[in-house]
VOGU-3710 file (C-alpha; in Angstrom, 3 decimals, decimal comma):
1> xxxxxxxxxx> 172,945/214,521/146,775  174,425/211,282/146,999  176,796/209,857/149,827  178,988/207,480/149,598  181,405/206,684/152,946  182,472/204,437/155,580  180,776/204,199/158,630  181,644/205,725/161,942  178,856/204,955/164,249  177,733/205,711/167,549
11> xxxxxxxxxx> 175,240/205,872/170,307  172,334/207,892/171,550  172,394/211,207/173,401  175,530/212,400/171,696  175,502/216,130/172,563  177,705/218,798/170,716  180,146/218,670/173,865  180,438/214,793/172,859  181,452/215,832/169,225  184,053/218,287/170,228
21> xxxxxxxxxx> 184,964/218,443/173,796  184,069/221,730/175,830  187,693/221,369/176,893  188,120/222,460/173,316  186,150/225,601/173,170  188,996/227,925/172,960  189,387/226,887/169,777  185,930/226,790/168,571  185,308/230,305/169,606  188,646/231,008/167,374
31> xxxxxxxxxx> 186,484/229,318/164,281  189,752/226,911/164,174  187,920/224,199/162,655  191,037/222,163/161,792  191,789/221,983/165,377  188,216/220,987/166,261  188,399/218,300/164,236  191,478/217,083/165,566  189,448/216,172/168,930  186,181/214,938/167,135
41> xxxxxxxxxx> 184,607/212,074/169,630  187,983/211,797/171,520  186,406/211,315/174,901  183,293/208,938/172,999  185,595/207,311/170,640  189,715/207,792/171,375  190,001/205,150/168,418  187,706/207,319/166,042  189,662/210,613/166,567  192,255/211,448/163,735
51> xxxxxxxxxx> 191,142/208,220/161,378  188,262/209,727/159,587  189,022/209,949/155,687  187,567/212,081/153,382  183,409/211,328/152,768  183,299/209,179/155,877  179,842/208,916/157,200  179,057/209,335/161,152  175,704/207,849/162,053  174,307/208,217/165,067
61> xxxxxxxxxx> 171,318/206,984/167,734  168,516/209,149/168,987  169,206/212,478/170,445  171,933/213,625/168,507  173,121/217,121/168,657  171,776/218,184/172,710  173,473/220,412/174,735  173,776/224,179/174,835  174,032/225,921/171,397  177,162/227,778/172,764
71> xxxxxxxxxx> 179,328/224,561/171,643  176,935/223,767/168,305  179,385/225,556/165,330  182,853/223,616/167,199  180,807/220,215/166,959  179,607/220,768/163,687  182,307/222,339/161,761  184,562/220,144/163,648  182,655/217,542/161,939  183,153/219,301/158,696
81> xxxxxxxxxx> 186,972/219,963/158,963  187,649/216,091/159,615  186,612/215,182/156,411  182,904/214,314/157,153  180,497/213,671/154,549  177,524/214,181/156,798  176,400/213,237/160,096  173,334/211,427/160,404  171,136/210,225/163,182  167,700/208,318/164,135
91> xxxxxxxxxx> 166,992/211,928/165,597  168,786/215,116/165,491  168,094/218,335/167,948  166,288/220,699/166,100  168,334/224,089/166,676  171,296/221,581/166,280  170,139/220,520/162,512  169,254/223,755/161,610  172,861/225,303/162,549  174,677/222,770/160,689
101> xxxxxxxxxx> 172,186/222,950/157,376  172,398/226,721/157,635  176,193/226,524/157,240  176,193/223,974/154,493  177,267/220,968/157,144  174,979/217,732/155,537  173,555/216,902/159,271  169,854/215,219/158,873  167,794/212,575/161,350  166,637/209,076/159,060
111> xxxxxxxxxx> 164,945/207,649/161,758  165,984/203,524/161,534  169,637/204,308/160,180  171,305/203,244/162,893  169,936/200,138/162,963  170,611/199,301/159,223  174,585/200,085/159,189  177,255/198,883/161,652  180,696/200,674/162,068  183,364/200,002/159,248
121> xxxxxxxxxx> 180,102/199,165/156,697  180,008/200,894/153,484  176,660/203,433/152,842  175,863/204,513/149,616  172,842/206,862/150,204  171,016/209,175/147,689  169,575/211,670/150,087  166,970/212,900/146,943  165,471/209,990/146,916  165,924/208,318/150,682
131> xxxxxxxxxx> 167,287/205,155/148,678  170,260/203,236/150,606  172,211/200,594/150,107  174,490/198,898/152,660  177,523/197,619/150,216  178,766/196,044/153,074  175,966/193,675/154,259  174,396/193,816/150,806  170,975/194,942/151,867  168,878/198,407/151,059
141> xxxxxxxxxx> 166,461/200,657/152,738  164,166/203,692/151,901  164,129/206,307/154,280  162,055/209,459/153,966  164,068/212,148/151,005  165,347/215,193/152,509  163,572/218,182/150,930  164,451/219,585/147,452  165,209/223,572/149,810  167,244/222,025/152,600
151> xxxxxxxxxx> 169,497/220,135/149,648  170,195/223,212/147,741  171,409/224,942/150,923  173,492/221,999/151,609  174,858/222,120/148,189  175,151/225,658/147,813  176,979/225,560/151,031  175,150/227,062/153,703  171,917/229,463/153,754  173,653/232,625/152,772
161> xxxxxxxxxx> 174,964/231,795/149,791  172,217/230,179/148,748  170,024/233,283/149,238  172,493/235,045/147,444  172,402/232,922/144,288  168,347/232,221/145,007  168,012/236,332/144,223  170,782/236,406/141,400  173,769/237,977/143,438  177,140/236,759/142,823
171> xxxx> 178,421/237,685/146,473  178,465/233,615/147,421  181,000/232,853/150,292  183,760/230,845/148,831
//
């Protein structure tokens, strides 16, 4: 799974209520995604909301993801409806990652990535084989590949359909 984006970055300690407002959880608990994304990072980032484009890449500090799991699904489809290629971190919450991957949302923690990309920069990262490249400053890292499971979920788009075609059924959520 490659990804190739501009960068969005951020801080540390971005909970899910700093992705998509609480104010905003009306609409979450609606699943109305589009309108989710519409207030992505508008109280961390007014400038951010509304300009992502299509395989933009949000990269975040340590602690990414905190907060109660109540708000988890707005912040990360949110992040999905915007256009979002993935959301990556130096650390992600644990129940937070495992939402997103389990609905097909590319969130993962590369510890270091924030420190190798600045906002506006162009990543090219193959998440297979941890190999990036910075197009903007010209430079490249290796971070640790995400495993060969977690990448068919993501590309299958979320655990259940990827059970579903793991056991041969051809139920797959569209």
């Amino acid at each position: 799974m490659i990804l190739d984006g501009r960068v969005w970055k951020v801080g540390d300690d971005i909970g899910a209520t700093d992705l998509v407002s609480a104010r905003h959880d009306k609409a979450g608990m609606q699943r109305q995604w589009d309108e989710c994304a519409r207030h992505l990072l508008e109280d961390v980032d007014p400038a951010m909301a509304g300009q992502i484009q299509p395989g933009d890449i949000l990269i975040a500090g340590n602690n990414l993801g905190t907060g109660h799991a109540h708000y988890y699904m707005a912040a990360i489809m949110g992040s999905a409806a915007s256009g979002l290629g993935a959301v990556l971190a130096d650390s992600v919450n644990t129940l937070f990652l495992r939402a997103a991957v389990d609905a097909g949302v590319t969130v993962w923690n590369l510890t270091g990535i924030s420190r190798f990309v600045n906002s506006g920069d162009r990543l090219r990262i193959d998440l297979r084989t941890g190999n990036a490249e910075n197009r903007t400053q010209n430079t490249r890292e290796q971070f640790p590949p995400v495993g060969e499971v977690v990448l068919q979920i993501l590309e299958a788009g979320g655990s259940r359909n990827w059970a579903l075609r793991t056991v041969g059924a051809d139920h797959a959520v569209r």
